[in-house]
N, C-alpha and C positions, 0 to 999 in steps of 0.2 A: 794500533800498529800491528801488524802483520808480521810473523816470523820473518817473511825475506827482506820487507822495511828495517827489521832490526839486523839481518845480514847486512841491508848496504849502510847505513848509517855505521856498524862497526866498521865495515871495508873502507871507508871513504875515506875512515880516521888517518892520520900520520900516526905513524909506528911509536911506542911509545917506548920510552927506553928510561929505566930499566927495566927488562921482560922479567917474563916468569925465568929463573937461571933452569942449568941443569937438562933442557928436555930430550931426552934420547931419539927419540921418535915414536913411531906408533906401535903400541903395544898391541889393541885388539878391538872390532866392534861390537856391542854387546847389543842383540837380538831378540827383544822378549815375544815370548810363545807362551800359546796358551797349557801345547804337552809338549814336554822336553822330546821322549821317544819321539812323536812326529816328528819335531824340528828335526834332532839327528836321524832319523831316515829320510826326509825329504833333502838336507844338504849334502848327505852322500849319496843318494840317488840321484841328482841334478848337477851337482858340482864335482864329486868326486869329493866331498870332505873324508879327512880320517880323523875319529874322536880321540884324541889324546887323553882329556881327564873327566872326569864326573864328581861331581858332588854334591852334598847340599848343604847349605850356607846359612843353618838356624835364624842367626844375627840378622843375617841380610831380611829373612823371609822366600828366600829361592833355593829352588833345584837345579844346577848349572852345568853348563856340558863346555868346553872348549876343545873346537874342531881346527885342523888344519887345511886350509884350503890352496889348492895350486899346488907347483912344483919346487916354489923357490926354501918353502918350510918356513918362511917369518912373517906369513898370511894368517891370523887366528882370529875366529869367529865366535866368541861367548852367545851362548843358544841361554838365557833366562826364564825360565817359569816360576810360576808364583806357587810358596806354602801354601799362602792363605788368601780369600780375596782382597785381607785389607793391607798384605804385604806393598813396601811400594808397587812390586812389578805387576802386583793385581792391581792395583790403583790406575798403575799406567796402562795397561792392556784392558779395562774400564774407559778409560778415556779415551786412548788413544786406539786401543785394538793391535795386532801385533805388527813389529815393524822396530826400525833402530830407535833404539836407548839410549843408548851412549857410546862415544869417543872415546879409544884411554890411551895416554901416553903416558912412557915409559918416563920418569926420571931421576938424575943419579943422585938426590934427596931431597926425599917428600919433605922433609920440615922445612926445607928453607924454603922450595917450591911454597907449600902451602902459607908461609908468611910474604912471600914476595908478591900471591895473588891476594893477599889481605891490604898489604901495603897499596896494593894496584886499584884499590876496591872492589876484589871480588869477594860475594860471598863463599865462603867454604862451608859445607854441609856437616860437618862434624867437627867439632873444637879437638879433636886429637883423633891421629890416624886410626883407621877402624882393618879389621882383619877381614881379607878378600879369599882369592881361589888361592888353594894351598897355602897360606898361612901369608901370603906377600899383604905387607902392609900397604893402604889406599886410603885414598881418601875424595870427594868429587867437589868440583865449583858450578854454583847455580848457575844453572842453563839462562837465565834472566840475565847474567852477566855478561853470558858467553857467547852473545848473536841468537840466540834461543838452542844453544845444544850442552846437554851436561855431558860436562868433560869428569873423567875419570883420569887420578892422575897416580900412576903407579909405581910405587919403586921395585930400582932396578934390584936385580937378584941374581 
């Protein structure tokens, strides 16, 4: 089965209700790169990004940039590079090469969110929320669950 086969076999579904509660909306895409620098000079030389934060994210295994993109200020682009190559995002940019990562949406509590996608049968990738960009707690549901895309689900802040 084909990632879009698993796209339409989820789309085809009737809505299942009870949803995941809580979701705000869309927090931010996350973009892995092989060098952060590149990534943040090619998004602001093509799109006009402006880098709001930088960091690097031990735990994770990344060095991470979130830019703003457009006019409206609630457009944000997570630029991802890998510590190490056996970090995930080296994993993924191993396999995949670079390109989106992940989905994250915003919402107004990850705990219940993360039991409502357990109750749904998704997998959750961490048995207890894990620490992201500036300290906001997250946590992600397997992309095998999710039509083939990992969702990253973040609380709001």
């Amino acid at each position: 089965m084909t990632r879009y086969d698993a796209m339409n076999a989820f789309a085809s579904q009737p809505p299942i209700i009870p949803n995941i509660p809580g979701i705000i909306g869309f927090d931010h895409v996350g973009v892995a790169v092989a060098d952060l620098n590149e990534g943040i000079t090619f998004y602001q030389n093509i799109f006009g990004a402006v880098l709001l934060h930088q960091e690097i994210n031990s735990a994770q295994g990344v060095h991470e940039a979130m830019l703003s993109i457009g006019t409206t200020g609630n457009s944000t682009l997570q630029l991802l590079a890998p510590l190490t190559p056996e970090s995930p995002i080296g994993k993924f940019l191993s396999k995949n090469g670079p390109g989106i990562q992940q989905l994250a949406l915003t919402v107004k509590d990850l705990q219940a969110a993360m039991d409502a996608a357990v109750d749904l049968g998704i997998r959750v990738l961490n048995p207890l929320p894990v620490v992201g960009t500036k300290g906001v707690l997250i946590n992600f549901l397997h992309p095998k669950d999710c039509g083939g895309v990992l969702i990253e689900l973040v609380q709001a802040h």
